[in-house]
C-alpha positions as CSV (number, residue, x, y, z in Angstrom):
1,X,90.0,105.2,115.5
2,X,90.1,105.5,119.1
3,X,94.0,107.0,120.8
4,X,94.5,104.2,122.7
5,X,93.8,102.0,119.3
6,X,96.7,104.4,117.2
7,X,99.0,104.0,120.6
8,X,98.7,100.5,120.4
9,X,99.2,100.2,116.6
10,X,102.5,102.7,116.9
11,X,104.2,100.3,119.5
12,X,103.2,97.1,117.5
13,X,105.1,98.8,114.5
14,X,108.0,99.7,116.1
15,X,108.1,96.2,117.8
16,X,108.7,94.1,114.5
17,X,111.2,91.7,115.6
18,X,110.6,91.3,119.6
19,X,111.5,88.3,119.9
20,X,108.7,88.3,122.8
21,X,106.5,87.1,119.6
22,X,107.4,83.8,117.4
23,X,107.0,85.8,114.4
24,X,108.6,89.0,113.5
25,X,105.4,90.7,112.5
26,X,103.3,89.0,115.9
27,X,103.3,92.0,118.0
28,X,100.8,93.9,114.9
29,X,99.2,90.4,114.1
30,X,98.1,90.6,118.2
31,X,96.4,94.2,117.5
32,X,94.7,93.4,114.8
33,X,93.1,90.6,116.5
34,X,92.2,92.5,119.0
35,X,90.8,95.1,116.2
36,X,88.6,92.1,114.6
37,X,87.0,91.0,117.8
38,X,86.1,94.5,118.9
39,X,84.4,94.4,114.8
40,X,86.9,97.5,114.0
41,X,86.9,96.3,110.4
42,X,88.5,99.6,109.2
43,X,90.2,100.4,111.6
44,X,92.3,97.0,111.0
45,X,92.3,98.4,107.2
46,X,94.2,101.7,109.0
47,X,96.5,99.7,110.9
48,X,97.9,97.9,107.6
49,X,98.0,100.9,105.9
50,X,100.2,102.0,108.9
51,X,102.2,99.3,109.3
52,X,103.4,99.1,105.8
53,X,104.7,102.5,105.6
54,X,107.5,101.5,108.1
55,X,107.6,97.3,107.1
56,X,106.3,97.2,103.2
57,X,108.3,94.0,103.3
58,X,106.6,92.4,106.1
59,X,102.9,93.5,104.5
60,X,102.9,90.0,102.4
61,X,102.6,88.3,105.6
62,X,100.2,90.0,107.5
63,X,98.0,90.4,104.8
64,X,98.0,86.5,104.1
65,X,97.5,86.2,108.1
66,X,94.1,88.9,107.8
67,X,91.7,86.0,106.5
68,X,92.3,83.9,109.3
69,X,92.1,86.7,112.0
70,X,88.6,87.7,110.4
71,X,87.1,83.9,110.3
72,X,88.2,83.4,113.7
73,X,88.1,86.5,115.4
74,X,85.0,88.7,114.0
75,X,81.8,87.9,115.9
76,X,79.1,88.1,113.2
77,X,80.9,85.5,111.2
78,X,81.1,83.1,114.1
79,X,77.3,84.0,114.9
80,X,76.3,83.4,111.4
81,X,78.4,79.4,110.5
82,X,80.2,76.8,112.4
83,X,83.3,75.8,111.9
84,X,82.0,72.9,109.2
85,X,79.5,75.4,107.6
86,X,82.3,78.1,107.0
87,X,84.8,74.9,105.2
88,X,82.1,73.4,103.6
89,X,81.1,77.3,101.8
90,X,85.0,77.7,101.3
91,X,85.1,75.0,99.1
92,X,82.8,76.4,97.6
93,X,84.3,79.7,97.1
94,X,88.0,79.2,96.9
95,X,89.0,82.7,96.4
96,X,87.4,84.5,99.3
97,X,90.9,84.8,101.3
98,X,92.2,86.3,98.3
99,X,89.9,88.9,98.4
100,X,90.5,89.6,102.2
101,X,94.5,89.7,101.8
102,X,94.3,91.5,98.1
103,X,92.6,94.5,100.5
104,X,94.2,94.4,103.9
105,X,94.9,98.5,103.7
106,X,91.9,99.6,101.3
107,X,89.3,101.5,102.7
108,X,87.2,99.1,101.4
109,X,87.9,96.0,103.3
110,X,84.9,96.9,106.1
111,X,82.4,96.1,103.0
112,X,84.2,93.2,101.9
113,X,84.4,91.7,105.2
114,X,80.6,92.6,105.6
115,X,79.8,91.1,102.2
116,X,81.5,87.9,103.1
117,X,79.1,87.6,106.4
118,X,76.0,88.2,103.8
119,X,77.8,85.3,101.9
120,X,77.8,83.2,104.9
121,X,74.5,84.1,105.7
122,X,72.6,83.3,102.4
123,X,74.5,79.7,102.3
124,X,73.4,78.7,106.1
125,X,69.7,80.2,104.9
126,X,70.1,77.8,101.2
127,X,71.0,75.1,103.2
């Protein structure tokens, strides 16, 4: 994790409740964007951790917002389905969010999201 990254994630958490954001939790929900489109997967895995050392009661949020950030923010998934391909292999695989939000601050949640773009992947190639 890059200084600048840590600085960033250090404001955001000491931000909660700005009401600059329409969320208490907006100002780390921004950085982890940010985090997803730059593909720092576990680095966004960091930032939770982080985040819900100060807010553990905010970390049910922003770990239910984490799926959506990742399917509209990390390149490779965009790359790989459009936005019909992506609902149509949902339906298919309801639980894939849970999965996502189950591991926002595990180490492991830069596999997960890379298994989910090999999930993608074989689906657009089955189709």
């Amino acid at each position: 994790m890059e200084m600048d990254d840590l600085k960033r994630i250090l404001a955001a958490t000491y931000q909660r409740g700005n009401r600059q954001w329409t969320t208490p939790s907006g100002a780390i929900l921004d950085v982890l964007r940010d985090l997803i489109g730059a593909g720092q997967i576990s680095d966004v895995s960091h930032a939770c951790r982080l985040y819900s050392t100060v807010h553990p009661e905010a970390m049910f949020f922003v770990a239910s917002c984490l799926p959506a950030l990742i399917v509209n923010n990390y390149k490779p998934i965009g790359k790989t389905v459009d936005f019909s391909e992506f609902v149509a292999w949902s339906e298919k695989n309801p639980n894939w969010s849970n999965e996502i939000s189950g591991n926002a601050m595990s180490p492991r949640l830069d596999g997960i999201v890379d298994a989910l773009v090999e999930k993608l992947r074989e689906f657009k190639n089955s189709a």
